[in-house]
TIMIGU-408773 format. One line per 8 residues: number of its first residue (from 1); their letters; for each residue x, y, z of N, C-alpha, C. Coordinates in nm, 2 decimals, always signed. Example, Ala and Ser with C-alpha at 12.3 -4.5 7.8 and 13.67 -1.06 7.14 Angstrom:
2
1) AS) +1.32:-0.57:+0.78:+1.23:-0.45:+0.78:+1.32:-0.33:+0.78  +1.28:-0.22:+0.71:+1.37:-0.11:+0.71:+1.29:+0.00:+0.79
//
This chain:
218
1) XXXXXXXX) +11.01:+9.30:+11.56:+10.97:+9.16:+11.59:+11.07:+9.11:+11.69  +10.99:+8.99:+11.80:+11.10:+8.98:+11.92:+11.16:+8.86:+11.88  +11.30:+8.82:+11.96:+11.34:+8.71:+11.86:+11.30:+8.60:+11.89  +11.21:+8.56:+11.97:+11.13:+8.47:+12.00:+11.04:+8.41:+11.91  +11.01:+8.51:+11.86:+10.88:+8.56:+11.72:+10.89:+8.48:+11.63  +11.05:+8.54:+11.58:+11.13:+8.48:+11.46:+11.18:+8.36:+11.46  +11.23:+8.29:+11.59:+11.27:+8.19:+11.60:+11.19:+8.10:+11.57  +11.06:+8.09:+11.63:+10.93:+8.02:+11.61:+10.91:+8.03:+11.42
9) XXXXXXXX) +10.88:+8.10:+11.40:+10.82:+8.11:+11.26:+10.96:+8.04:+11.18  +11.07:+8.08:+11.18:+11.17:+7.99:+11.11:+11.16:+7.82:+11.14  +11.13:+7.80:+11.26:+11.13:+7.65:+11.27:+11.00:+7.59:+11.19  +10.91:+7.72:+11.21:+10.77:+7.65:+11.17:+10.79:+7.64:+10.96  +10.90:+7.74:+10.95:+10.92:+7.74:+10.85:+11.00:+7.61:+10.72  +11.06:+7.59:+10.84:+11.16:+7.44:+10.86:+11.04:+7.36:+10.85  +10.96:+7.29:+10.95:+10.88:+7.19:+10.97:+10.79:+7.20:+10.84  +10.77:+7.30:+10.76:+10.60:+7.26:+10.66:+10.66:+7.32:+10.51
17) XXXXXXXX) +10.81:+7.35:+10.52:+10.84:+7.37:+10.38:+10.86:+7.24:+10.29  +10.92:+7.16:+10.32:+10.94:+7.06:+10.24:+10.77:+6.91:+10.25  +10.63:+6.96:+10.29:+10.56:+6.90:+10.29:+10.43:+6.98:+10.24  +10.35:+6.91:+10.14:+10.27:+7.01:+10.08:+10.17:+7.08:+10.17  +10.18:+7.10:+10.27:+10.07:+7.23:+10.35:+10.12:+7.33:+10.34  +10.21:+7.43:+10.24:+10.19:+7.59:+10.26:+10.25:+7.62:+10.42  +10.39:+7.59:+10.34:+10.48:+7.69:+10.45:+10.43:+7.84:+10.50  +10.42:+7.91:+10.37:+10.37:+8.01:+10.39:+10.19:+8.08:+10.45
25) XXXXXXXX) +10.15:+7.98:+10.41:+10.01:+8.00:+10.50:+10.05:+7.96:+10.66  +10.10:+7.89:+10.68:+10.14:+7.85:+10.81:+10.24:+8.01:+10.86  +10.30:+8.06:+10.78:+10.37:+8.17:+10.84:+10.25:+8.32:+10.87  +10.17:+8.29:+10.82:+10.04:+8.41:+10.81:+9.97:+8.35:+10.96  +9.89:+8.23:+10.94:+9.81:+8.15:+11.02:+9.89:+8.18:+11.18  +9.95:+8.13:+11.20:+10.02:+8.10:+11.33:+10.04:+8.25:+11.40  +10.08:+8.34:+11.37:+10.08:+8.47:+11.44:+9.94:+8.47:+11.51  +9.86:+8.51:+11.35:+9.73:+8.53:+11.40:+9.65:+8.41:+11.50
33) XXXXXXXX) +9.68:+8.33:+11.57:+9.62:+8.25:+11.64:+9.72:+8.28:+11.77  +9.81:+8.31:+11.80:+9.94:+8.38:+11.93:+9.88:+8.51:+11.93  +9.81:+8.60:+11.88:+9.78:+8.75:+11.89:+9.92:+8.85:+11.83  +9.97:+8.75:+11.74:+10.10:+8.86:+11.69:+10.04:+8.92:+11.56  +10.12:+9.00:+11.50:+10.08:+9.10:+11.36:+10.15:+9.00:+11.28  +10.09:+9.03:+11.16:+10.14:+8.95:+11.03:+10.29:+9.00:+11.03  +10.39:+8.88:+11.04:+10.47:+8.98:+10.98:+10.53:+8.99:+10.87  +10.44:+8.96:+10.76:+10.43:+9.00:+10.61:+10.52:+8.92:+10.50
41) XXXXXXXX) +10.52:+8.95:+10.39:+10.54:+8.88:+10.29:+10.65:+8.87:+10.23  +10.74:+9.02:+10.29:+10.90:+9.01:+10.24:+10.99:+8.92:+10.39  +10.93:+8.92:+10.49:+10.99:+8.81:+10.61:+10.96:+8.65:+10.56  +10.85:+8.68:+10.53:+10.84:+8.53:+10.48:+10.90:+8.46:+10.38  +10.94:+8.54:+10.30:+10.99:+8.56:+10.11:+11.21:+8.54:+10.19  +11.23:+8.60:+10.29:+11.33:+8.58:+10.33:+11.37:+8.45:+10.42  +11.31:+8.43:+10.51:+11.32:+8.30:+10.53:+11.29:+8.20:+10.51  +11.26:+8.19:+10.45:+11.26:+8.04:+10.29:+11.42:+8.10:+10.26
49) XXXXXXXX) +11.57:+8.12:+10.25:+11.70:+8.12:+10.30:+11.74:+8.02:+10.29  +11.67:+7.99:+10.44:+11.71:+7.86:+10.55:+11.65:+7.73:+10.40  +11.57:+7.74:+10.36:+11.51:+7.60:+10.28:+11.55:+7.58:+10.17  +11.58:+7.68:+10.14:+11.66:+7.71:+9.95:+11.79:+7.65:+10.00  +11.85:+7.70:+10.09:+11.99:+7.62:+10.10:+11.98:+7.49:+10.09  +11.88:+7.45:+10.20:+11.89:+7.31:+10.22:+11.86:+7.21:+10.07  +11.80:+7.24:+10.03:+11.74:+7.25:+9.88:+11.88:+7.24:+9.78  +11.91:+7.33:+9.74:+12.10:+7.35:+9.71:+12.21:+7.25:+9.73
57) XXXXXXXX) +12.20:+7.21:+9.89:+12.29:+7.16:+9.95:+12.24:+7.04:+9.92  +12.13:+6.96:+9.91:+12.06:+6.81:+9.88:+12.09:+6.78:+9.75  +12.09:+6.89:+9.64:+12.11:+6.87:+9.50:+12.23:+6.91:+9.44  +12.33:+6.90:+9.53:+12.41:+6.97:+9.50:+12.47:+6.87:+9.38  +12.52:+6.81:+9.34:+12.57:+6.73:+9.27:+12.51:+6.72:+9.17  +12.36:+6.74:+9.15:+12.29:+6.74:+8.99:+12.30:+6.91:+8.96  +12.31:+6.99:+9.05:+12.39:+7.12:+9.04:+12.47:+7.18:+8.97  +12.59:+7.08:+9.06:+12.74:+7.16:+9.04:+12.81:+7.08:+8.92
65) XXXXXXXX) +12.75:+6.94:+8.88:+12.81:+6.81:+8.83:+12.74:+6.78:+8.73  +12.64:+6.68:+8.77:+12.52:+6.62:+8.66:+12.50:+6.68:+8.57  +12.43:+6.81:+8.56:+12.33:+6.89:+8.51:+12.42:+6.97:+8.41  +12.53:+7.02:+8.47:+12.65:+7.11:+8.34:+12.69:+7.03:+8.30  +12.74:+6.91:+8.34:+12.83:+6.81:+8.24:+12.74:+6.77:+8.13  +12.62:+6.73:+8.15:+12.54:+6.72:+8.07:+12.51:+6.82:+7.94  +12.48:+6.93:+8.01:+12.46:+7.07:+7.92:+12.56:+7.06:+7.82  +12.71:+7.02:+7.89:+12.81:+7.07:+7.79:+12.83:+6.93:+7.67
73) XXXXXXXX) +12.81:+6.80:+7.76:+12.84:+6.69:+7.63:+12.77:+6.65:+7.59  +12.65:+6.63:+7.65:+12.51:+6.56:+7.58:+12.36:+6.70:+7.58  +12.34:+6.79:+7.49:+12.29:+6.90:+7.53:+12.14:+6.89:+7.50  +12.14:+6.75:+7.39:+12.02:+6.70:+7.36:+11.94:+6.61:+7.48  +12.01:+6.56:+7.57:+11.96:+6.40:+7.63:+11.89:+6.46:+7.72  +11.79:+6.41:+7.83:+11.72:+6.49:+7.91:+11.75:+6.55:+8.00  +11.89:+6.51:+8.05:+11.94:+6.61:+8.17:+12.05:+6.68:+8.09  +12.07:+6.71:+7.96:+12.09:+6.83:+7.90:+12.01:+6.95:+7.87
81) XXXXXXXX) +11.89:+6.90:+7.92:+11.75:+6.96:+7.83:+11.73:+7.01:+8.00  +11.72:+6.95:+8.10:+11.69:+6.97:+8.22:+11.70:+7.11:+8.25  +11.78:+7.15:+8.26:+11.82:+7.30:+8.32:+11.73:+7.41:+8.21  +11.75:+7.41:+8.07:+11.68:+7.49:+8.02:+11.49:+7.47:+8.07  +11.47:+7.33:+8.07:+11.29:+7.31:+8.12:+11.32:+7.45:+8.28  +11.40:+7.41:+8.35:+11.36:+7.46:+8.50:+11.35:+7.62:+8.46  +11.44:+7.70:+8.37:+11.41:+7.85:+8.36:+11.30:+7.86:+8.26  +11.25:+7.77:+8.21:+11.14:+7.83:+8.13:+11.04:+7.80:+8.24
89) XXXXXXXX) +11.05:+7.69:+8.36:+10.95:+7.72:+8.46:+10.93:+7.81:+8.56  +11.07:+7.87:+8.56:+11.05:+7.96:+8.64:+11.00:+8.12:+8.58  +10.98:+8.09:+8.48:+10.97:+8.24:+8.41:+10.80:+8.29:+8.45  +10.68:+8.18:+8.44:+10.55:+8.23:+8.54:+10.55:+8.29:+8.68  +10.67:+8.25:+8.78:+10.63:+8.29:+8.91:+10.72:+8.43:+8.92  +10.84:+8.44:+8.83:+10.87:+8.60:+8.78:+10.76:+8.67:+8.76  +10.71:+8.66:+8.64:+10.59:+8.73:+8.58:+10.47:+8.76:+8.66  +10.44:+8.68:+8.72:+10.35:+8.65:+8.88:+10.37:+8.76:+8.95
97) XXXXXXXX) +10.49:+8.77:+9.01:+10.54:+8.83:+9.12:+10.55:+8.96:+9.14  +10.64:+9.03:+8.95:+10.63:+9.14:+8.97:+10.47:+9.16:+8.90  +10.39:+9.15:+8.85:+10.28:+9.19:+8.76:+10.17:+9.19:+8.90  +10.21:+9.10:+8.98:+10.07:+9.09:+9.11:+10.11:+9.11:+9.24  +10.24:+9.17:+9.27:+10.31:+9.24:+9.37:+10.26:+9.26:+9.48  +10.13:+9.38:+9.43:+10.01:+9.44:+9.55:+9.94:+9.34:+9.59  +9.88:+9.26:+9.48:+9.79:+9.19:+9.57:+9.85:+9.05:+9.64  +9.96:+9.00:+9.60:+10.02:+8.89:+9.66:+10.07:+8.95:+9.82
105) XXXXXXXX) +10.11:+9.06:+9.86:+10.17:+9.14:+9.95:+10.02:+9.19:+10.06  +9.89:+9.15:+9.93:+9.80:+9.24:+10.06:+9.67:+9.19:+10.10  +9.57:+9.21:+9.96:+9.47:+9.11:+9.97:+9.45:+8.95:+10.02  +9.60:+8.93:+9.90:+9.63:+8.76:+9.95:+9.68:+8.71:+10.06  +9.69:+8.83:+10.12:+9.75:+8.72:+10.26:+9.63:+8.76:+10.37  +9.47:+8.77:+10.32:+9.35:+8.76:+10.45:+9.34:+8.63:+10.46  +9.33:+8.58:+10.62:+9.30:+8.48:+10.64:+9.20:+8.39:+10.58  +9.09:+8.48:+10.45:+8.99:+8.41:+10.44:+9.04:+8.34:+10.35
113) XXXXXXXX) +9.11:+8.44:+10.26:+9.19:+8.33:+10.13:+9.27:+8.22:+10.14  +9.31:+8.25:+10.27:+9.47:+8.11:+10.31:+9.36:+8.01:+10.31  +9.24:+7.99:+10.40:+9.19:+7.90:+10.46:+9.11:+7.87:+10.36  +9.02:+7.90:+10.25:+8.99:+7.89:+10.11:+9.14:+7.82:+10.03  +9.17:+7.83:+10.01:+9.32:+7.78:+9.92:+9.32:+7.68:+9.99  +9.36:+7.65:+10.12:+9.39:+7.51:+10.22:+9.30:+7.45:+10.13  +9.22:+7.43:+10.18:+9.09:+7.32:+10.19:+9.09:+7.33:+10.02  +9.06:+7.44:+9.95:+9.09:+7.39:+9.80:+9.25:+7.30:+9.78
121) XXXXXXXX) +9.33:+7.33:+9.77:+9.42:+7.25:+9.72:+9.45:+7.11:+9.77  +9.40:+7.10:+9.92:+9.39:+7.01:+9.95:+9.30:+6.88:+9.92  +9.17:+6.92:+9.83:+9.09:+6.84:+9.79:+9.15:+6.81:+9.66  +9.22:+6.89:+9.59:+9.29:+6.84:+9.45:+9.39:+6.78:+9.47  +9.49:+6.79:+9.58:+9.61:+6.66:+9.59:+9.52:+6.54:+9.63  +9.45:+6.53:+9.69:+9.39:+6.43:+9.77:+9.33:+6.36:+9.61  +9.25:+6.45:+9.50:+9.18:+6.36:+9.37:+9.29:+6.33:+9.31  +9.38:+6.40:+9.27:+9.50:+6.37:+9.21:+9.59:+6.27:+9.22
129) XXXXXXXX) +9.60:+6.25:+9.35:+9.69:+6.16:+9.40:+9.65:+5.99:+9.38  +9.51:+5.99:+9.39:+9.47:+5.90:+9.40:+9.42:+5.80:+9.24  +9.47:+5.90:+9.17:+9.44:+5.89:+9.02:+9.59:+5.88:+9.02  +9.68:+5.90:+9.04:+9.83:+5.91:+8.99:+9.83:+5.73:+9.04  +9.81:+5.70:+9.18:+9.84:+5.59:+9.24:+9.78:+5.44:+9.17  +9.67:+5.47:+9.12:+9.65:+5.35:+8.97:+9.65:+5.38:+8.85  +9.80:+5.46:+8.85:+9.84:+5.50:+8.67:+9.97:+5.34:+8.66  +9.93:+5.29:+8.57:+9.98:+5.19:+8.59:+10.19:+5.21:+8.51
137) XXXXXXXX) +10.19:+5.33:+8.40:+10.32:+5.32:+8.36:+10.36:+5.48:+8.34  +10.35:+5.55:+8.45:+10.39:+5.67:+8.47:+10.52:+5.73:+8.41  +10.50:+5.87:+8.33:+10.63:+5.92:+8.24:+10.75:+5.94:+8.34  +10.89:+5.99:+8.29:+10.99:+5.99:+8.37:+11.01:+6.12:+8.32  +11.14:+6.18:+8.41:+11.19:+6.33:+8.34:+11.23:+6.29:+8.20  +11.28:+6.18:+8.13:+11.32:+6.20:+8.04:+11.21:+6.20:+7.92  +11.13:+6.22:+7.95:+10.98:+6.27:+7.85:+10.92:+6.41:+7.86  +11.00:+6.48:+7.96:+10.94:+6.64:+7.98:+10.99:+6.70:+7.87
145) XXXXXXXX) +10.89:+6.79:+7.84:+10.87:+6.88:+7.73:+10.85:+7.01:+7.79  +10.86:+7.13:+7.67:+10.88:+7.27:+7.70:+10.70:+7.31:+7.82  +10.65:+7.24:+7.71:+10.47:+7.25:+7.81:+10.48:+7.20:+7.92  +10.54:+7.06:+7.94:+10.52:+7.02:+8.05:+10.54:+7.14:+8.16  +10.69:+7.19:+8.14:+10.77:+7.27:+8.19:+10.68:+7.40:+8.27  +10.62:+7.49:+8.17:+10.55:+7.56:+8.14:+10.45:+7.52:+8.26  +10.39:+7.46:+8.29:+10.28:+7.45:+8.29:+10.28:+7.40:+8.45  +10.43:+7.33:+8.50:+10.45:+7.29:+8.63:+10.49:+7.46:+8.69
153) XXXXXXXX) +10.52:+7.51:+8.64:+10.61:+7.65:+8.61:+10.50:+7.74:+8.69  +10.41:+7.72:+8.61:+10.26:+7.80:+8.65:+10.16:+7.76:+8.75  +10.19:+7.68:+8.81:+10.10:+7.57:+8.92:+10.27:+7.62:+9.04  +10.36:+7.66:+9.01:+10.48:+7.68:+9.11:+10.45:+7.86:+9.18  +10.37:+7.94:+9.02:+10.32:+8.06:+9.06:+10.21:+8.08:+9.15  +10.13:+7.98:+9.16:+10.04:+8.01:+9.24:+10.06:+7.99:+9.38  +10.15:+7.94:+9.40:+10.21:+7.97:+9.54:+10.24:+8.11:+9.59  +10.23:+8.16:+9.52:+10.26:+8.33:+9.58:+10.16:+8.34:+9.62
161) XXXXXXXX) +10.06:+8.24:+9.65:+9.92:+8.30:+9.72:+9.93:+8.26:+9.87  +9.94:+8.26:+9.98:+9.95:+8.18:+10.14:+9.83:+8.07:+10.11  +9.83:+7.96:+10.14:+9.77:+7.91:+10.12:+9.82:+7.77:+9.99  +9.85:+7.82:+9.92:+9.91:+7.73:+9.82:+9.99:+7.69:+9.80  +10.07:+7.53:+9.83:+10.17:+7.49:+9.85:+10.27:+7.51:+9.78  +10.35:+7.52:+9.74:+10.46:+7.52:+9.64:+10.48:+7.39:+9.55  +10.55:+7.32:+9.66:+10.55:+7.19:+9.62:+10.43:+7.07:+9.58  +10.32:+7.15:+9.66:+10.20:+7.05:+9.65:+10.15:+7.05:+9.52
169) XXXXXXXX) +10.18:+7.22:+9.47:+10.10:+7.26:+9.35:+10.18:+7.21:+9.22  +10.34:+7.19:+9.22:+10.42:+7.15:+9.12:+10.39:+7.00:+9.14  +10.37:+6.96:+9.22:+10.39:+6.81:+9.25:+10.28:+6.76:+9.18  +10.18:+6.79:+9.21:+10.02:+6.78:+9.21:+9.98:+6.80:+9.03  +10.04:+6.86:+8.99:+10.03:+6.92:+8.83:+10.12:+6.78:+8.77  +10.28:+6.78:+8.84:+10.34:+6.68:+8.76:+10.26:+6.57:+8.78  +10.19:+6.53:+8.84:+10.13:+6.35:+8.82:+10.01:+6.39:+8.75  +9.94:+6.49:+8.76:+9.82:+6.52:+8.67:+9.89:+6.50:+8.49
177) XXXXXXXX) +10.00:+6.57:+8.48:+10.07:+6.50:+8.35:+10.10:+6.41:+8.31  +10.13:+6.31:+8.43:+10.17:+6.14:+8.44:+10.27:+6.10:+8.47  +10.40:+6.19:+8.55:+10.49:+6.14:+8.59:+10.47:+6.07:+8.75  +10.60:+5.99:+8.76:+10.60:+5.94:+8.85:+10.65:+6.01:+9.00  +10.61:+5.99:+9.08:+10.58:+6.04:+9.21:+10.72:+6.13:+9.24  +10.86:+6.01:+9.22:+11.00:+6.05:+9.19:+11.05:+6.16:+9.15  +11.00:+6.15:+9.00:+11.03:+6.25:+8.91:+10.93:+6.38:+8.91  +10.84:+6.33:+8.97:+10.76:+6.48:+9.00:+10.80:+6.57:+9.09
185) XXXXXXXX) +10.88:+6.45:+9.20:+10.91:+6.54:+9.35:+11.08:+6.61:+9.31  +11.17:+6.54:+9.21:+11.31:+6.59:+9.20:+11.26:+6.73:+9.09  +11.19:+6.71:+9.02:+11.15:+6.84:+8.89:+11.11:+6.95:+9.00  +11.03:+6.92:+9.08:+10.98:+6.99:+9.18:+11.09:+7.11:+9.25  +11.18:+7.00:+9.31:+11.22:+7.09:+9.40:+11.36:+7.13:+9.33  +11.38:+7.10:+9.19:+11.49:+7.16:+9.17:+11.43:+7.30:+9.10  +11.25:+7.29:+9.07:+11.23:+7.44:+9.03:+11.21:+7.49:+9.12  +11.24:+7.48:+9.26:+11.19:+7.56:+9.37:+11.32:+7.64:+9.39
193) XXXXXXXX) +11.47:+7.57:+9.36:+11.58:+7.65:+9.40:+11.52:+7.77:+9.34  +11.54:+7.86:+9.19:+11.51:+7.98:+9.16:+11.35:+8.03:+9.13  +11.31:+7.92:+9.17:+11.15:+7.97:+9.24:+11.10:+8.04:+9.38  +11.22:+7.96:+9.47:+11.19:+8.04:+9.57:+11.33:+8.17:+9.57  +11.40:+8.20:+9.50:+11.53:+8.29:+9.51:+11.46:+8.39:+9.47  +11.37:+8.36:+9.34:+11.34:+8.46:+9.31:+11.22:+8.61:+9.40  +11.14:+8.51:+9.43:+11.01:+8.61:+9.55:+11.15:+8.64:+9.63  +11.20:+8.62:+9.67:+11.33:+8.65:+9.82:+11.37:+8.81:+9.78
201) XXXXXXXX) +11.41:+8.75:+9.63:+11.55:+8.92:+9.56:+11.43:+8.98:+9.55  +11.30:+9.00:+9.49:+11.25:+9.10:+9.43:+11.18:+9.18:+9.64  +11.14:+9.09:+9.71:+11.04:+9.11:+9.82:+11.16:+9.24:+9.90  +11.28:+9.16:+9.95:+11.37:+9.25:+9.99:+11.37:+9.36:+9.97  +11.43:+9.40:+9.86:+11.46:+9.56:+9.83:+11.32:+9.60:+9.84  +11.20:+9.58:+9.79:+11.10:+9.67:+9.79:+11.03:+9.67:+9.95  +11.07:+9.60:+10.04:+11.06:+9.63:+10.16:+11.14:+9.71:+10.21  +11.24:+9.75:+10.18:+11.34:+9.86:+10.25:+11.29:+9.98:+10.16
209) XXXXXXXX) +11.25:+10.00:+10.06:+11.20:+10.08:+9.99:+11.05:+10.16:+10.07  +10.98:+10.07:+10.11:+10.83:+10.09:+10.19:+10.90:+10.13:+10.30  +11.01:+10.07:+10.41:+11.04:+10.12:+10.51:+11.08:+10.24:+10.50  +11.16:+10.27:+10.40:+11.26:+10.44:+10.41:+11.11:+10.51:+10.37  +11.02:+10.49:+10.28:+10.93:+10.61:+10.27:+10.87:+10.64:+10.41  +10.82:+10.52:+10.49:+10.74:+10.52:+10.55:+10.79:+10.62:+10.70  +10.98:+10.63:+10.70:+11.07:+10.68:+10.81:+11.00:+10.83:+10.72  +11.07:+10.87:+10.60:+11.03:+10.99:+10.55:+10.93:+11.04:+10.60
217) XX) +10.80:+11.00:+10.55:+10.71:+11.10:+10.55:+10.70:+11.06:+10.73  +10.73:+11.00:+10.86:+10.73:+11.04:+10.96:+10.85:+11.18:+11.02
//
C-alpha cells in the first residue's frame, strides 16, 4: 500500500468515525471508487488506533478517576455499576468476531452489502430518532440495566458488518430504550473504547498469520 493510500483512508477514517455513517464502509467504499484494492479488514480494524485514542483521551477522567473511584466506594450507584454494564456489552462483539471471523473478513465486506446496510440503517436512525425527539422524559445512565447493556452490546456487534455504524447502531438502540440523546452518546462511546480494541487485537495477529502462510506456500 502507497503512503498516499494510507494517509487518505486514516483521515477519512478521522472524518466518519465519530459520526453515524460507517467509518468502516467508507474505508471499503472509497478505494473501490479511486480504482484501489480493498485493503481489508485487519487495516481497517487497525486504524481505528488513531479513534480509540482519541476516545481514551476525551474520557479520560471518567476512566482513570470517576469510574474506579466509584467502583471502589459506591459499587452499587450507577457509575459503580457502569464499568461492569460496558464489559457485559462488550462480550457480543467478542463473540461476533471470533465465531463470524470469515464472513466479517469476506462476504461482508461486498459492496452490495455495505450499500444495503447504508440505506438500511440509515432509514432506522432516521425512525428512531424521530420517535426519541418527542419522548417527552427520557431514562438517564442511572436506570441502565444488565439488558439494557446487553442489548446496546449487540447492536455495537453488528458493526463488524461495513456498512453498519458503530455508534449509530449503539446510539440508535439506546433511544429505542429511552434514553436521552446524552446518555446514549457517553454509554456509546465509552463501549466503543474495548469495542473497538477488541476487532484491532484479534484482526492483527491473524493477519500476520494469513501473510506468513501465504510467503510459505510461495
Amino acid at each position: 500500500m502507497q503512503l498516499w493510500f494510507a494517509a487518505l483512508l486514516g483521515l477519512l477514517q478521522g472524518l466518519t468515525e465519530f459520526i453515524p455513517v460507517s467509518s468502516t464502509a467508507h474505508l471499503r467504499v472509497a478505494p473501490a471508487l479511486i480504482g484501489q484494492a480493498d485493503p481489508g479488514a485487519a487495516f481497517t480494524a487497525v486504524v481505528q488506533l488513531g479513534s480509540l485514542l482519541a476516545v481514551i483521551a476525551y474520557f479520560a477522567k471518567d476512566l482513570f478517576v470517576t469510574l474506579p473511584r466509584a467502583m471502589i466506594k459506591e459499587p452499587k450507584s450507577p457509575e459503580g455499576r457502569l464499568p461492569i454494564y460496558l464489559v457485559v456489552g462488550t462480550i457480543p462483539i467478542v463473540v461476533a468476531g471470533i465465531g463470524l471471523h470469515k464472513f466479517i473478513t469476506g462476504d461482508a465486506r461486498s459492496l452490495y452489502v455495505i450499500g444495503s446496510a447504508l440505506i438500511g440503517v440509515g432509514i432506522v436512525l432516521i425512525i428512531v430518532d424521530a420517535r426519541a425527539a418527542k419522548r417527552d422524559q427520557p431514562r438517564t445512565l442511572a436506570t441502565l440495566t444488565l439488558t439494557d447493556a446487553i442489548l446496546i452490546g449487540a447492536a455495537q456487534a453488528l458493526a463488524l458488518i461495513p456498512g453498519v455504524s458503530r455508534s449509530g447502531a449503539t446510539i440508535c438502540t439506546a433511544l429505542a430504550l429511552g434514553f436521552a440523546r446524552p446518555d446514549a452518546a457517553r454509554f456509546s462511546f465509552l463501549l466503543s473504547i474495548p469495542g473497538t480494541g477488541c476487532p484491532r487485537s484479534w484482526s492483527a495477529p491473524r493477519s500476520r498469520r494469513s501473510r506468513a502462510t501465504s510467503r510459505s506456500r510461495g
